[in-house]
C-alpha positions as CSV (number, residue, x, y, z in Angstrom):
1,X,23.7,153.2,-36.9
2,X,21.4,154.9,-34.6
3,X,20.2,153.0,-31.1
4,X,16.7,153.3,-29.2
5,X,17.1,153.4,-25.4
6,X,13.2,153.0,-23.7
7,X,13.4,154.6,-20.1
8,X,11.3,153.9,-17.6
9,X,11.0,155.6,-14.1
10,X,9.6,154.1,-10.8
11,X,7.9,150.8,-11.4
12,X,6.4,149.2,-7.9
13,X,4.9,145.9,-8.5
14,X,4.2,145.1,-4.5
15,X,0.8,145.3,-2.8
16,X,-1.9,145.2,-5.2
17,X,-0.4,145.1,-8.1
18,X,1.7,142.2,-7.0
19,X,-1.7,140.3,-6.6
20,X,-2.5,141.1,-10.1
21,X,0.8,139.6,-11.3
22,X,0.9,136.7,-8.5
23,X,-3.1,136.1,-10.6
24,X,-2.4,136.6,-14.1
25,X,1.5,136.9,-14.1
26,X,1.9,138.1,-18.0
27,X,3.1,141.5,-19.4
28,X,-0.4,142.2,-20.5
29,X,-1.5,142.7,-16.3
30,X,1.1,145.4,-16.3
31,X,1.0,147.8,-19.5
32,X,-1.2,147.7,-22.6
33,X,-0.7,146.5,-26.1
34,X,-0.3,150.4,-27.2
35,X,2.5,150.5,-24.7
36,X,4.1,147.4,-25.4
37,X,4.1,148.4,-29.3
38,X,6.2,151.8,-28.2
39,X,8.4,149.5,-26.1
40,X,8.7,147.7,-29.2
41,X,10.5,150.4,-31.5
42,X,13.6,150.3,-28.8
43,X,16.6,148.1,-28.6
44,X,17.3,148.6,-24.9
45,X,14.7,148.8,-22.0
46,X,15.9,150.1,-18.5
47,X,13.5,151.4,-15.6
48,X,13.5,151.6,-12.0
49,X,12.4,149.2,-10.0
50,X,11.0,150.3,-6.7
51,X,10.1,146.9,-4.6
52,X,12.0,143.8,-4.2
53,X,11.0,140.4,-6.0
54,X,10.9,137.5,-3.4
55,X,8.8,135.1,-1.6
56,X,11.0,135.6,1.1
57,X,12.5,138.2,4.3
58,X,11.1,140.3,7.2
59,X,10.2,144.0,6.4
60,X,13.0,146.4,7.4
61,X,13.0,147.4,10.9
62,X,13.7,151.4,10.1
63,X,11.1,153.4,12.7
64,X,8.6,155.2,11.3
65,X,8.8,153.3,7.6
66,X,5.8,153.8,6.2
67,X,5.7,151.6,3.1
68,X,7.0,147.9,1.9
69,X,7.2,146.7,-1.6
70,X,7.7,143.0,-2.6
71,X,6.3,141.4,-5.6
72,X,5.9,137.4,-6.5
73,X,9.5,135.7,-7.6
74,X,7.4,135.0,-11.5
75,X,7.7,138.8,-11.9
76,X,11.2,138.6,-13.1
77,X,10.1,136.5,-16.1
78,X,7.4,138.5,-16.5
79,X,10.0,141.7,-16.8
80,X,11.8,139.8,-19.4
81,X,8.9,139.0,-21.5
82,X,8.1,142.8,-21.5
83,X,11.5,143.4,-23.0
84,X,13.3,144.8,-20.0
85,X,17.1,144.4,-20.5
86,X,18.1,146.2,-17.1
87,X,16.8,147.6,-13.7
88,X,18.1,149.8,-11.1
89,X,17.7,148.9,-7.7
90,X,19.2,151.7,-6.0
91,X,16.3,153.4,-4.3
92,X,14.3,153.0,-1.2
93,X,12.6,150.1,-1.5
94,X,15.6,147.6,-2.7
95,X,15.9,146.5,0.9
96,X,11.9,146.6,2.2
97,X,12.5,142.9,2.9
98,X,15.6,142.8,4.0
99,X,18.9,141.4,2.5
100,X,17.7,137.8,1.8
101,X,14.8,139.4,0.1
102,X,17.5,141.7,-1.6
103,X,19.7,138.3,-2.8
104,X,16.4,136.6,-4.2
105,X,15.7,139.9,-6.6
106,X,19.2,139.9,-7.7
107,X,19.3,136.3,-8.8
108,X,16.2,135.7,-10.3
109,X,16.3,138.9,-12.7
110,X,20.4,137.2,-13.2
111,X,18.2,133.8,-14.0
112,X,15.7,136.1,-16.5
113,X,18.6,137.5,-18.4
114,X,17.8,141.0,-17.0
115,X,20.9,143.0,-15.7
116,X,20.7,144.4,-12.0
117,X,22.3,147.8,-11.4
118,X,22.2,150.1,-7.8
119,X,22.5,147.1,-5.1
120,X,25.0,144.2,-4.4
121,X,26.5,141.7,-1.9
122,X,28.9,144.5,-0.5
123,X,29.6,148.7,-1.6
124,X,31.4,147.2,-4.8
125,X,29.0,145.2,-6.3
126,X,26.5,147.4,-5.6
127,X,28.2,150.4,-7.3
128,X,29.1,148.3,-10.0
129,X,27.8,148.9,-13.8
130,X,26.1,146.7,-16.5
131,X,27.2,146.8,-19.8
132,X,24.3,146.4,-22.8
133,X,24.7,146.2,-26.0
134,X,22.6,146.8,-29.2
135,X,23.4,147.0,-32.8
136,X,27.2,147.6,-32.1
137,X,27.2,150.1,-29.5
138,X,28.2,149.6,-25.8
139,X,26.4,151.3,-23.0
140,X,27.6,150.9,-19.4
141,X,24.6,151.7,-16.8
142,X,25.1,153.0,-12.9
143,X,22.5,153.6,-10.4
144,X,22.8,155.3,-7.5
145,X,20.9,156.5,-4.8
146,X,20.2,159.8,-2.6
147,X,18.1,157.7,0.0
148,X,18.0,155.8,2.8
149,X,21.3,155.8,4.1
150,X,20.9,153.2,6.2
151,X,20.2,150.9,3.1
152,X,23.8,151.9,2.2
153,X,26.0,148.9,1.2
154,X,29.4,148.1,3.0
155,X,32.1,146.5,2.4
156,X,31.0,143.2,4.1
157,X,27.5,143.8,3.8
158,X,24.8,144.1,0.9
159,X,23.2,146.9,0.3
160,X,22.3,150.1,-2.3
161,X,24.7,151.9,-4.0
162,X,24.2,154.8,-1.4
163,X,25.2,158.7,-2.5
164,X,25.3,162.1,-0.4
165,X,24.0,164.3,-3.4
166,X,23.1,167.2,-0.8
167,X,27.0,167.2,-0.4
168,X,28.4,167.0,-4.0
169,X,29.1,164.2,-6.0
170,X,31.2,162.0,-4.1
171,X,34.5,160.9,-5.0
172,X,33.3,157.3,-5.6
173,X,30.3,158.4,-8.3
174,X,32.4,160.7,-9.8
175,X,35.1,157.8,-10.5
176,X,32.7,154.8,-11.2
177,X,31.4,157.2,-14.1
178,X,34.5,158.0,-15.2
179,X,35.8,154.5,-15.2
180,X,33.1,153.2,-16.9
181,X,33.4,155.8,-19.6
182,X,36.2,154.4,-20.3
183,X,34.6,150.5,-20.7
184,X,31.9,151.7,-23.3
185,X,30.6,154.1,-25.8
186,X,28.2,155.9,-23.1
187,X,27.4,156.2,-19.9
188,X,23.7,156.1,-18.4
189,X,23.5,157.1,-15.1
190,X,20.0,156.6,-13.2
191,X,19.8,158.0,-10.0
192,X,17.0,158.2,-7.5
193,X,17.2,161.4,-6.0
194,X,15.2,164.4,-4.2
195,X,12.1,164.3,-2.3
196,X,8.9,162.7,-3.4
197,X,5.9,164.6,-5.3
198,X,7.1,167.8,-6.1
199,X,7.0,169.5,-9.5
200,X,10.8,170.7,-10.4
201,X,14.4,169.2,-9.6
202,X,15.8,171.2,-6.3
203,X,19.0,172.6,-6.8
204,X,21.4,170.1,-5.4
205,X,20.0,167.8,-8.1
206,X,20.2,170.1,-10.6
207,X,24.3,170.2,-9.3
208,X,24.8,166.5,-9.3
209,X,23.4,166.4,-12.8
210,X,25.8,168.6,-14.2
211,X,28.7,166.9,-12.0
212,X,27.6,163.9,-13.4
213,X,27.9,165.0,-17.1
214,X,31.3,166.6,-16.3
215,X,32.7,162.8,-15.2
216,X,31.9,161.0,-18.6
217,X,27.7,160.5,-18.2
218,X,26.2,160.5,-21.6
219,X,22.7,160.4,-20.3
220,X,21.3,161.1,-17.0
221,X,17.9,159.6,-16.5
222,X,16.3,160.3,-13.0
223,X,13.6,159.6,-10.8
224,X,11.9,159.3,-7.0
225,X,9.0,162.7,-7.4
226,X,6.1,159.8,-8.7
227,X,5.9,162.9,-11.2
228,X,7.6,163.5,-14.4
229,X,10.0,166.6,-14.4
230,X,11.3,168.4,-17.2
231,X,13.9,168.0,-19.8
232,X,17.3,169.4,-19.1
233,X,20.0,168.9,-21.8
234,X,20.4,164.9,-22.1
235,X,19.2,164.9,-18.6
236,X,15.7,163.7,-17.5
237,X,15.6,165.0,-13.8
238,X,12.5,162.7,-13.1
239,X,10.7,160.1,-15.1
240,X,7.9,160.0,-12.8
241,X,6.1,156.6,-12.7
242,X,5.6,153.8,-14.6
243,X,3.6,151.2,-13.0
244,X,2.0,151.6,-9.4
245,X,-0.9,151.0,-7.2
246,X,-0.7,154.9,-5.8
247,X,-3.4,157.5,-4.9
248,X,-3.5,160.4,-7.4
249,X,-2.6,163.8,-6.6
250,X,-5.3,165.8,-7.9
251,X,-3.0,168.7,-8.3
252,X,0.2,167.1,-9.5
253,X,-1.5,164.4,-11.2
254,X,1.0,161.3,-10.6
255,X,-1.7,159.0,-12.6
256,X,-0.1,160.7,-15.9
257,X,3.0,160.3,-17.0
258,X,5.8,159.1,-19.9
259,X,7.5,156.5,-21.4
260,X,11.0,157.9,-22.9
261,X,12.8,156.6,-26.2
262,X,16.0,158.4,-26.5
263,X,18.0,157.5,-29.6
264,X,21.9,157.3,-29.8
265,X,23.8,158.1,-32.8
266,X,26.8,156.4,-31.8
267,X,28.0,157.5,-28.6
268,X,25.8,160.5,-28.4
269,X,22.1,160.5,-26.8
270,X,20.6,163.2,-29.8
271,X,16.8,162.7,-29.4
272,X,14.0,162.6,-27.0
273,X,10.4,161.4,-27.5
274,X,7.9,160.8,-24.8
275,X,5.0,158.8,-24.9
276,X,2.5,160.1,-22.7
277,X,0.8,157.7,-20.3
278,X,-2.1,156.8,-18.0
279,X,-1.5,154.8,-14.8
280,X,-4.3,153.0,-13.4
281,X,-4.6,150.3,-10.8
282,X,-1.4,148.2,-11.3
283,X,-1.7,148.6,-14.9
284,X,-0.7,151.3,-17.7
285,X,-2.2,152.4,-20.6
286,X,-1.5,155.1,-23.3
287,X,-3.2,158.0,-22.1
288,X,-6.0,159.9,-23.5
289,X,-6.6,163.2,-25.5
290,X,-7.5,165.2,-22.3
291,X,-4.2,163.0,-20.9
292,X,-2.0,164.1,-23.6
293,X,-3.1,167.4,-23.1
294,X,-1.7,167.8,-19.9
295,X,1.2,166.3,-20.4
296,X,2.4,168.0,-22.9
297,X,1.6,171.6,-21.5
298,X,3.1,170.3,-18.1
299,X,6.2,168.6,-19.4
300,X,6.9,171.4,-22.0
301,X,6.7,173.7,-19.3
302,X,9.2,172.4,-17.2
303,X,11.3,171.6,-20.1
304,X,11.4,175.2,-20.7
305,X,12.6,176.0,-17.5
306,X,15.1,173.9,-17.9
307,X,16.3,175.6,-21.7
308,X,15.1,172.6,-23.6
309,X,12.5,173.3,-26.0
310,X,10.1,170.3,-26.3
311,X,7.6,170.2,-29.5
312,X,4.7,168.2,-29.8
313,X,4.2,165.5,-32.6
314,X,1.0,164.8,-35.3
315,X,1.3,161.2,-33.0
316,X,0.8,162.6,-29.7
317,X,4.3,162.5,-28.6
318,X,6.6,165.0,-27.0
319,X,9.9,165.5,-29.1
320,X,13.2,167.6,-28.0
321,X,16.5,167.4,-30.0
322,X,19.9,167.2,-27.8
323,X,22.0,167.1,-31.7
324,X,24.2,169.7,-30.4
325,X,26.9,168.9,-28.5
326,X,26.3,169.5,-24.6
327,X,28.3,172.4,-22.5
328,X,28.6,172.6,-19.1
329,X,25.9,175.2,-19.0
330,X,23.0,173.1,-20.7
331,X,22.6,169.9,-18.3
């Protein structure tokens, strides 16, 4: 029996695209029919989300912090009716609003019957996984993040799942992974890592993946560029974006990007298609022929570099198969 995971990378529903939602709060304000029909053909949805959802807090008082993300509390429901079964929250934008703001997110995708992954009450919680489950087989998610430390969690205080990746994998990762491994079938790990809008993983990512797979990760799926990367093996180094309000880069083109649907035959991730994309204001379509174009010489490109050969479909898609089994070589 063979299981469709839908991955999703940074999805920011603040500022104007939480006025859309907070106006017409429905799945249809976010994505497009042609997009909800691909998100249709999998059995699990998980994607990052890059803002808080409250009514509530103060933004965070970090000097210098450019940008704060909170969307309308009817946006969890709203991420349910589009199918989402799980988000990550470790990233930079979890704690925009502080840790009441933080509390409200957690409980109101908890009331929606969406799973929370990344951030917690305290270091544990937040470094905690979710277990899914589709069609039989058990997949334990962990998110982690790369950035801001000082949205770290503690002990005694909430917070983000918070990881030094430019130092190795720490000790903790390397042992939630492994632990979790041992709870389910596979493990997905979705980090949010390296520096934003740039067009390859740097190196220390490129280490972490591979660390990652070495402690039990079947699938690494990450993302923080606002631009897709390529395809490493059963590694996506960035998903770019799914839904934002952002200004395009004319040269890295963060308006187009992909939806991935990566099957599991049992306990192994062994396929990868990629829907291409086209984000507009606060709401994504599927994206044109000129779109698709790019895309797919972009995103086979960097697949390439990575060794993973990526082939083009009659529908537009981009496929790669991962049916061999991975070395430590191929991440």
């Amino acid at each position: 029996m063979t299981v469709t995971v839908a991955l999703a990378g940074d999805t920011m529903l603040g500022r104007g695209v939480a006025e859309r939602l907070a106006a017409a709060p429905a799945p249809e304000t976010l994505v497009s029919p042609g997009v909800r029909e691909a998100l249709a053909e999998a059995d699990l949805f998980v994607l990052n989300l890059e803002c808080c959802v409250s009514a509530r807090g103060e933004p965070w008082p970090a000097p210098g912090k450019p940008f704060f993300f909170r969307a309308p509390p009817v946006t969890a429901r709203v991420l349910a009716r589009l199918g989402v079964d799980c988000v990550n929250l470790a990233n930079n934008h979890a704690l925009d609003y502080g840790a009441d703001a933080l509390e409200d997110t957690r409980d109101l995708l908890g009331e929606a019957g969406i799973a929370v992954v990344g951030a917690g009450p305290d270091a544990a919680g937040a470094r905690a996984p979710a277990l899914l489950e589709a069609r039989g087989l058990r997949i334990a998610v962990l998110g982690a993040t790369d950035h801001p430390e000082d949205f770290a969690a503690a002990p005694d205080c909430p917070g983000v799942a918070w990881a030094d990746l430019h130092h190795g994998l720490p000790g903790w990762l390397h042992d939630a992974v492994a632990d979790a491994a041992g709870q389910a079938d596979a493990v997905l790990v979705t980090p949010h890592w390296g520096p934003n809008m740039t067009s390859a993983p740097p190196g220390y990512v490129r280490e972490a993946a591979t660390r990652l797979h070495t402690a039990g990760a079947a699938l690494v799926a990450g993302h923080s560029a606002h631009v897709s990367h390529g395809a490493g093996r059963r590694t996506l180094y960035d998903m770019g974006d799914f839904v934002d309000d952002y200004a395009v880069d004319p040269v890295l083109r963060n308006d187009l990007g992909l939806l991935f649907l990566v099957t599991f035959d049992g306990p192994a991730p062994v396929r990868l298609r990629a829907v291409p994309l086209q984000l507009g204001y606060g709401h994504t379509e599927l994206a044109s022929e000129g779109g698709r174009a790019w895309i797919h010489h972009r995103f086979s490109r960097a697949s390439a570099d990575l060794g993973t050969q990526v082939a083009l479909a009659e529908d537009g898609r981009l496929v790669a198969d991962w049916g061999q089994p991975i070395s430590p070589s191929g991440v």
